[in-house]
N, CA and C atoms as a LAMMPS dump frame, in Angstrom:
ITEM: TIMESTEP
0
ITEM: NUMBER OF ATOMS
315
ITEM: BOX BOUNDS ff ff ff
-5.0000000000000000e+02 5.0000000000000000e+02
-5.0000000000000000e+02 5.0000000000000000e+02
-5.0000000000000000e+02 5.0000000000000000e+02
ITEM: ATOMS id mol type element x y z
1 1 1 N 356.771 450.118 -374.527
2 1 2 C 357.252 451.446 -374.252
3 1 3 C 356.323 452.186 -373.301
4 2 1 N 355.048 452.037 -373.43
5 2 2 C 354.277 452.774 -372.542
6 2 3 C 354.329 452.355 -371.37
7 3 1 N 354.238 450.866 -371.392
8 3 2 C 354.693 450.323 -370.051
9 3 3 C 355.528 450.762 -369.374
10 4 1 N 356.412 451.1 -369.739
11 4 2 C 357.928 451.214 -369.144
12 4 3 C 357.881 453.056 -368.539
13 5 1 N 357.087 453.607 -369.566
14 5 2 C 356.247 455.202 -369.12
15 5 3 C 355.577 455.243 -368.052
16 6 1 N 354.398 454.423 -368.065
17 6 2 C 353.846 454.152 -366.692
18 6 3 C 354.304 453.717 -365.431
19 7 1 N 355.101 452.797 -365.748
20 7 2 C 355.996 452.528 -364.808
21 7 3 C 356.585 453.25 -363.882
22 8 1 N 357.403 454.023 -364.878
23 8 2 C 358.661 455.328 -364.074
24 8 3 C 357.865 456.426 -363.379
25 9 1 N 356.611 456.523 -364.612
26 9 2 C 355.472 457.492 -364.033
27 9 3 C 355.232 457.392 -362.315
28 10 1 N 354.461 455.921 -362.072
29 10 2 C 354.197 455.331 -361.355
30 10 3 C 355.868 455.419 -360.002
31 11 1 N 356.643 455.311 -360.276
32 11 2 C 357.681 455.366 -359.409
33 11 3 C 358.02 456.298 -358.74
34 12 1 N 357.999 457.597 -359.706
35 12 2 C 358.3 458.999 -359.221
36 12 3 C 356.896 459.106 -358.171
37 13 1 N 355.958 458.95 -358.551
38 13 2 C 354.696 459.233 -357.833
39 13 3 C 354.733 458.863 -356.552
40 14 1 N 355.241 457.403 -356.341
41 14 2 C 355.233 457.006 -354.755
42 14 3 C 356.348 457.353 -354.216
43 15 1 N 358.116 457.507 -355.316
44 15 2 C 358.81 458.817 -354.311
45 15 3 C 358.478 459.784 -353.803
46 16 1 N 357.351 460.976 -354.789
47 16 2 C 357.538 462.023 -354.436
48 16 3 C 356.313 461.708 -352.796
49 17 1 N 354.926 460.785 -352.765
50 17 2 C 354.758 460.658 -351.525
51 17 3 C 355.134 460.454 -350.345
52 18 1 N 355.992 459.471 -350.929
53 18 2 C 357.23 458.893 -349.7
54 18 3 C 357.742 460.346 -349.036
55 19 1 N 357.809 461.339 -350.051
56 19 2 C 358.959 462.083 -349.733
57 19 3 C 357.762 463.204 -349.098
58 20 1 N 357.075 463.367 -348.851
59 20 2 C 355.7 464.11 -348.439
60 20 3 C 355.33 463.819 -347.241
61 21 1 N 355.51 462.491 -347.242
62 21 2 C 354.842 461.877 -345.624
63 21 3 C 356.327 462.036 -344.538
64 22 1 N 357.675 461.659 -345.443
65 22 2 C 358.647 461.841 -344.437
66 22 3 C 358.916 463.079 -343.768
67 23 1 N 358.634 464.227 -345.13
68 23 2 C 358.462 465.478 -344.091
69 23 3 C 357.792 465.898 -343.323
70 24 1 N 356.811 465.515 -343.321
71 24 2 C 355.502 465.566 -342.588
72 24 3 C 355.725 464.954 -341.27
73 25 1 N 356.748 463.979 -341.321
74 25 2 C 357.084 463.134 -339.884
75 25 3 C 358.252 464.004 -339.249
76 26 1 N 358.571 464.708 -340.21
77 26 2 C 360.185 465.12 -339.805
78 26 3 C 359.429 466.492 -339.351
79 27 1 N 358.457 467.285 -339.954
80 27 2 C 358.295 468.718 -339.199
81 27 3 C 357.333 468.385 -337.728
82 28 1 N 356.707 467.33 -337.869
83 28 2 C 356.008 466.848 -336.824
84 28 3 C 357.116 466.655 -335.399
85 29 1 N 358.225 466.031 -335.571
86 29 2 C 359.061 465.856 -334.806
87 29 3 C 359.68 467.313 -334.143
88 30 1 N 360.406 468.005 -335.143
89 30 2 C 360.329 469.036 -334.82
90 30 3 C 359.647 469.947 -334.108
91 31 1 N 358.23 470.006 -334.531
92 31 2 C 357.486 470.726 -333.838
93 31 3 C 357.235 470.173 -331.826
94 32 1 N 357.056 469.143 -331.881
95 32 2 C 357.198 468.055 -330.692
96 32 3 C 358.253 468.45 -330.049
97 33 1 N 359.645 468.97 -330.794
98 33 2 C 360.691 468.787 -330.007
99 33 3 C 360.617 470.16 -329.686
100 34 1 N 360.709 471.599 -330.309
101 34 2 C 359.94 472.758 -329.866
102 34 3 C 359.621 473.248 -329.169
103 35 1 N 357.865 472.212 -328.578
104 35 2 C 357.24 472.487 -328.055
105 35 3 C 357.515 472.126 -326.422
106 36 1 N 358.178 470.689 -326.242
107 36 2 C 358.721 469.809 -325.143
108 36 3 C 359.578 470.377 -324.486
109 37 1 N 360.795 471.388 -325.241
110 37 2 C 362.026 472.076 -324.568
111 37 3 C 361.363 473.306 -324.074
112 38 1 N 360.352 473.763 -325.099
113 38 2 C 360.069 475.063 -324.169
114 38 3 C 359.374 474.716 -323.183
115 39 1 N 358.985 473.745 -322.86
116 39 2 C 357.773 473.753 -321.346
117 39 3 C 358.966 473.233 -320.589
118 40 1 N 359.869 472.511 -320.733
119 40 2 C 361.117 472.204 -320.005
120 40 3 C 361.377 473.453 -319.507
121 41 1 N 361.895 474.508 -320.634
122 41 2 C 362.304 475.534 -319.945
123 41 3 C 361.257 476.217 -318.928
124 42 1 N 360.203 476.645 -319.035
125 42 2 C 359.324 477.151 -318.302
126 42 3 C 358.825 476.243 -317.277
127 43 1 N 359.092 475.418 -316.901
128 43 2 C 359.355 474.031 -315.718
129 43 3 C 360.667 474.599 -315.108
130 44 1 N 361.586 474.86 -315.212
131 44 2 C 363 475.12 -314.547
132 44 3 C 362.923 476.299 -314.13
133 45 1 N 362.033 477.447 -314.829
134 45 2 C 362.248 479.128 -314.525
135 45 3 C 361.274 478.933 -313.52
136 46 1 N 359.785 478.534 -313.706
137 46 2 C 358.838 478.159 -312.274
138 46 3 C 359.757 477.503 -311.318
139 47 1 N 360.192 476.535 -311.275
140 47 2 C 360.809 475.795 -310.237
141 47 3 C 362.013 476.343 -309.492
142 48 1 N 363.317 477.365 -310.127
143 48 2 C 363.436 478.117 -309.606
144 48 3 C 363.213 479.352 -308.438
145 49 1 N 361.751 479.843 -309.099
146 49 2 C 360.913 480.556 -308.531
147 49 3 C 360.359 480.185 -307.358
148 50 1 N 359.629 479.065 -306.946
149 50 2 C 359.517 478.288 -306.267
150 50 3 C 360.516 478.228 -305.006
151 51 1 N 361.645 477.656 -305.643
152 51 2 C 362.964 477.517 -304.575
153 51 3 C 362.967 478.872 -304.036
154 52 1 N 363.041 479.688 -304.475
155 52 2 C 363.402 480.898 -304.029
156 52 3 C 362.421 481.118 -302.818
157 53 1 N 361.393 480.972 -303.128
158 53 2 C 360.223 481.164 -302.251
159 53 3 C 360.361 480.234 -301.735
160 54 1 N 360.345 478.934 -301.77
161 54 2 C 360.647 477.859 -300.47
162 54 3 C 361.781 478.636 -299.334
163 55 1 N 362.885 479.479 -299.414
164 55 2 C 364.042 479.199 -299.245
165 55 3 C 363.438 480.652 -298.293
166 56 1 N 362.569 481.394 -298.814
167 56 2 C 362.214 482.723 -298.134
168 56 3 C 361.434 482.051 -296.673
169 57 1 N 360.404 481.254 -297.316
170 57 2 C 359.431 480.997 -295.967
171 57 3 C 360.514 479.74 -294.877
172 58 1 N 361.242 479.312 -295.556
173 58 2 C 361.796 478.383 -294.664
174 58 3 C 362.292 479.793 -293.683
175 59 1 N 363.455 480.606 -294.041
176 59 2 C 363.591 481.548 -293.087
177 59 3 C 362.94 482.449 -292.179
178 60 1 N 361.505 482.509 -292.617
179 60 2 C 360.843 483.076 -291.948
180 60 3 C 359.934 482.157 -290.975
181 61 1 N 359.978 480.606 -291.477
182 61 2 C 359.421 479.8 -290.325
183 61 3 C 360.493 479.756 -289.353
184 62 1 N 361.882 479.926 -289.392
185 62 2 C 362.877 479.723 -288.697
186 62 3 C 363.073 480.711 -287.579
187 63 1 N 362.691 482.077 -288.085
188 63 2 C 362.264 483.29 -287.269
189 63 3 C 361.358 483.414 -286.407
190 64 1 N 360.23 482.675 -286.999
191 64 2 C 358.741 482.423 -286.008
192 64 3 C 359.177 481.522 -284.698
193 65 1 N 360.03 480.331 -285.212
194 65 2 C 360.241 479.406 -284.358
195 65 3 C 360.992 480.021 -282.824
196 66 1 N 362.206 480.956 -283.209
197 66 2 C 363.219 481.62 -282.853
198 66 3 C 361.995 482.444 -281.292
199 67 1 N 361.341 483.462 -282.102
200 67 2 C 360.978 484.374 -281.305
201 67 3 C 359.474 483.309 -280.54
202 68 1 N 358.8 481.923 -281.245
203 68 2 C 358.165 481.063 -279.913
204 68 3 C 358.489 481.099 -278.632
205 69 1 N 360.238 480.38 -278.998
206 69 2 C 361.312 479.899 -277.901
207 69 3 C 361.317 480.537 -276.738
208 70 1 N 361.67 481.761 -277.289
209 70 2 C 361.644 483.182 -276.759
210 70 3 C 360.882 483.457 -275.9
211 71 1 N 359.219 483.548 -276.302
212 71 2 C 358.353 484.332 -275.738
213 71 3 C 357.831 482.815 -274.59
214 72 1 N 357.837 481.543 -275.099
215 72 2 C 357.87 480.828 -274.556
216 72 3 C 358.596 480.329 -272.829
217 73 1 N 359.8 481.017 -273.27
218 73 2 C 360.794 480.834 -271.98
219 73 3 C 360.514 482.475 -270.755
220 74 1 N 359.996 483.242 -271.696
221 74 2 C 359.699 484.279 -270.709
222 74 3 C 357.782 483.703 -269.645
223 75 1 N 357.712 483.275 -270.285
224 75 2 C 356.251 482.714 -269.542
225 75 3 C 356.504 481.686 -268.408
226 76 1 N 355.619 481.798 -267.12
227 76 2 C 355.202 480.97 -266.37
228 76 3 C 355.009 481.292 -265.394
229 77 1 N 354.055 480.316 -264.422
230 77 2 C 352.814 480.29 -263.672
231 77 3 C 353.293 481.576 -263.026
232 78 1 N 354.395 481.998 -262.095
233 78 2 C 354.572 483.329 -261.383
234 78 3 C 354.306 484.606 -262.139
235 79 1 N 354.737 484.366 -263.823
236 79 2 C 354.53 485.644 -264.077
237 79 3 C 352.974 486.2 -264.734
238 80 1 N 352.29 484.415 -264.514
239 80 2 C 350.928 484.765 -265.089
240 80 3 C 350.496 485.338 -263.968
241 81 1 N 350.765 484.928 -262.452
242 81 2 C 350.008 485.439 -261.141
243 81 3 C 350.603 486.949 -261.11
244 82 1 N 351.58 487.642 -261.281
245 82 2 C 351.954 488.515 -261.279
246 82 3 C 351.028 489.723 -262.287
247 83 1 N 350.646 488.991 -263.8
248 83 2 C 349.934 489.904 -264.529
249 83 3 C 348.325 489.575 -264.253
250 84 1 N 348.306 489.117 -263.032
251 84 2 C 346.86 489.218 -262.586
252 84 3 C 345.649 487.77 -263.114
253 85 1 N 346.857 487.23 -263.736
254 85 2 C 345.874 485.676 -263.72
255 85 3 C 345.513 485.148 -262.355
256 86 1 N 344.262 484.075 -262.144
257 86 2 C 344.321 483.596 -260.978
258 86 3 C 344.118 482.395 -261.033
259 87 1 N 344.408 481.395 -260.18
260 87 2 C 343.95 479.96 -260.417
261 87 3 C 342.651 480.105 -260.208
262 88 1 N 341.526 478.88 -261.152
263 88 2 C 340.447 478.858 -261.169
264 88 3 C 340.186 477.528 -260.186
265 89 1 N 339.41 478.121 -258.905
266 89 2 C 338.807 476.884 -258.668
267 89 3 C 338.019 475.858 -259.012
268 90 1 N 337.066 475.48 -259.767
269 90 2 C 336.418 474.659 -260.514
270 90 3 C 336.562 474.799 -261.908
271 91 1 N 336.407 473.767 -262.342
272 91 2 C 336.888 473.606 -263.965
273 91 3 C 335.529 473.765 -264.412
274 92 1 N 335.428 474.412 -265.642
275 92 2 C 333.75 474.128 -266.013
276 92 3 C 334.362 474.007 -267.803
277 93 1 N 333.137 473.072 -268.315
278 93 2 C 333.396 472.619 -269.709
279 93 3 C 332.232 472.978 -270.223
280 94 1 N 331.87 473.352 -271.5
281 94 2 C 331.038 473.996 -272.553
282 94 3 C 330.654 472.793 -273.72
283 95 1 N 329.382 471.721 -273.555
284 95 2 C 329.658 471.219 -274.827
285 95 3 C 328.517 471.755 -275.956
286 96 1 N 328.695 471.625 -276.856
287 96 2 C 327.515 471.608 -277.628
288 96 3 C 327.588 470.81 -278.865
289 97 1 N 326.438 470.654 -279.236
290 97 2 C 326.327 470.016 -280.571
291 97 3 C 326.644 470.636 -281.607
292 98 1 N 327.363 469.803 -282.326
293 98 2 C 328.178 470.602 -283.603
294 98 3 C 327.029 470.657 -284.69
295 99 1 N 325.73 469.88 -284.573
296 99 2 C 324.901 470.084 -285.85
297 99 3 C 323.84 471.15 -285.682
298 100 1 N 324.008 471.989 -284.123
299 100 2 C 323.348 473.055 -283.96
300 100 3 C 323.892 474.216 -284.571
301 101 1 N 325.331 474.092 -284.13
302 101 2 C 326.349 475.142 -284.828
303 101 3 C 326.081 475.601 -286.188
304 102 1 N 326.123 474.273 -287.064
305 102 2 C 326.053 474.709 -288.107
306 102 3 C 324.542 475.127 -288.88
307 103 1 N 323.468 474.814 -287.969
308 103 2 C 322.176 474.987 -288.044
309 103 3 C 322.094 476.63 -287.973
310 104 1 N 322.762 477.64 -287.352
311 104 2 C 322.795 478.728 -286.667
312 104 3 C 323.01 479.647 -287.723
313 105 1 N 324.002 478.906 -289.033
314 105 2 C 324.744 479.926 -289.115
315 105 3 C 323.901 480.606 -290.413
C-alpha cells in the first residue's frame, strides 16, 4: 500500500514539473514572439521613414542635376572672354609634399 502511495506521490510530482517546465517553454516562446514582431514593426516604421527620405533627396539630386545642365550649357570659352577671363600663356604647376602639409597643420 505504501508503495502504491509513493508511487502516485512520485507521479503527480514529475507531472506537476513536466507541467512547470512546459510553461516555462511556452511563456518563453511567447515572450520571443513579442519581442521579434515588435522590432519587425519598428524595422517597417524606420524603413518607411527612410523611403520617404530616399524619395526626398532623389528629387532634390534630380533638381541639382536639372539646374548643372543648365548653368552648364550657358558657359563657354566666349562668354568666359567676355566676363574678363583671359587665356593664360604658360601653364605653371604647384607641387608639394603631402607629408609637409600635414606637418604644418
Amino acid at each position: 500500500m505504501t508503495q502504491a502511495i509513493k508511487q502516485i506521490t512520485k507521479t503527480d510530482y514529475n507531472r506537476h514539473k513536466f507541467f512547470i517546465i512546459l510553461l516555462a517553454v511556452f511563456c518563453a516562446l511567447v515572450a520571443s514572439y513579442l519581442y521579434f514582431f515588435g522590432v519587425m514593426i519598428i524595422n517597417m516604421v524606420e524603413w518607411r521613414g527612410a523611403s520617404g527620405e530616399l524619395r526626398t533627396l532623389s528629387a532634390k539630386a534630380q533638381e541639382l542635376e536639372g539646374e548643372y545642365f543648365r548653368f552648364s550649357s550657358l558657359l563657354s570659352i566666349e562668354k568666359a572672354r567676355e566676363l574678363g577671363f583671359v587665356d593664360q600663356d604658360k601653364e605653371e604647376f604647384t607641387l608639394s609634399d603631402s607629408a609637409s602639409l600635414f606637418a604644418r597643420r
